[in-house]
C-alpha positions, 0 to 999 in steps of 0.5 A: 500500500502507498500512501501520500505524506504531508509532513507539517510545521507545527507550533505545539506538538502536544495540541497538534496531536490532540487536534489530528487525533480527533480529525482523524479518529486515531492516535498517533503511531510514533512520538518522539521529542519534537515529533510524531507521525499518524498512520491514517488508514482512511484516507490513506495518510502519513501525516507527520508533525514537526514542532518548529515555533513560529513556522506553525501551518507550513508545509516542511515536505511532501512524500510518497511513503511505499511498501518496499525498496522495489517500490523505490526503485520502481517509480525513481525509474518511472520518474527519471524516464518521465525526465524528471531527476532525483537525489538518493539516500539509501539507509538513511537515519530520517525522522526516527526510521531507518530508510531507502529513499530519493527526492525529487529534484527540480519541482516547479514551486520549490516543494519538497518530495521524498519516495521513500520505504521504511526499513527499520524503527530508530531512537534518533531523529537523525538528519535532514536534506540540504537545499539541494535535497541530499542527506545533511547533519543538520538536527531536526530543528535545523531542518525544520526551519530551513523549510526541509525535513526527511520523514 
């Protein structure tokens, strides 16, 4: 199953997840320190929450979250055959996962969107993409107030 992502600047966390809680009807599946993820079945949802004051009601980055690694690897060809680039970030530490993933480079509003499968859970945020939509050390506020994220 894929699922579209929408990951959110938001300026209290804990309010943040008690409002989607009840606009989607479930709790959310991860919280950590300045972040948390619901996995909403209906409609099919990853929506991320990233505590960044003051950037509250921003888009932080757009994502198609997929199954497996074929998957990845699948729509990175159908995109790059569409003439379309990416920038890969295989076995990357983002947003307290482990993942296999690329963005989608050269958007024509300058969003964000990452392809991406979740390989394992991780007890770090870990980094966030630079402007150029490759793997920084930048923490996870950093990124958020760059307008960049990696969930």
């Amino acid at each position: 199953m894929s699922r579209v992502q929408l990951a959110l600047n938001v300026n209290d966390l804990t309010e943040s997840i008690a409002f989607y809680s009840k606009l989607f009807g479930v709790e959310p599946a991860k919280v950590r320190d300045g972040y948390a993820n619901f996995a909403v079945t209906e409609p099919p949802l990853k929506l991320v929450l990233l505590e960044n004051p003051g950037h509250g009601g921003s888009i932080n980055h757009l994502g198609v979250e997929v199954d497996d690694i074929a998957a990845v690897d699948a729509t990175q060809a159908r995109l790059a055959d569409a003439g379309l680039a990416s920038v890969d970030e295989r076995g990357t530490t983002c947003c307290y996962a482990e993942q296999d993933k690329f963005w989608v480079q050269g958007t024509p509003n300058g969003e964000q969107w990452e392809v991406y499968t979740v390989l394992a859970d991780s007890q770090t945020f870990g980094c966030g993409p630079t402007a150029e939509g490759t793997c920084s050390t930048t923490g996870q506020a950093e990124a958020a107030t760059a307008g960049a994220g990696c969930c």
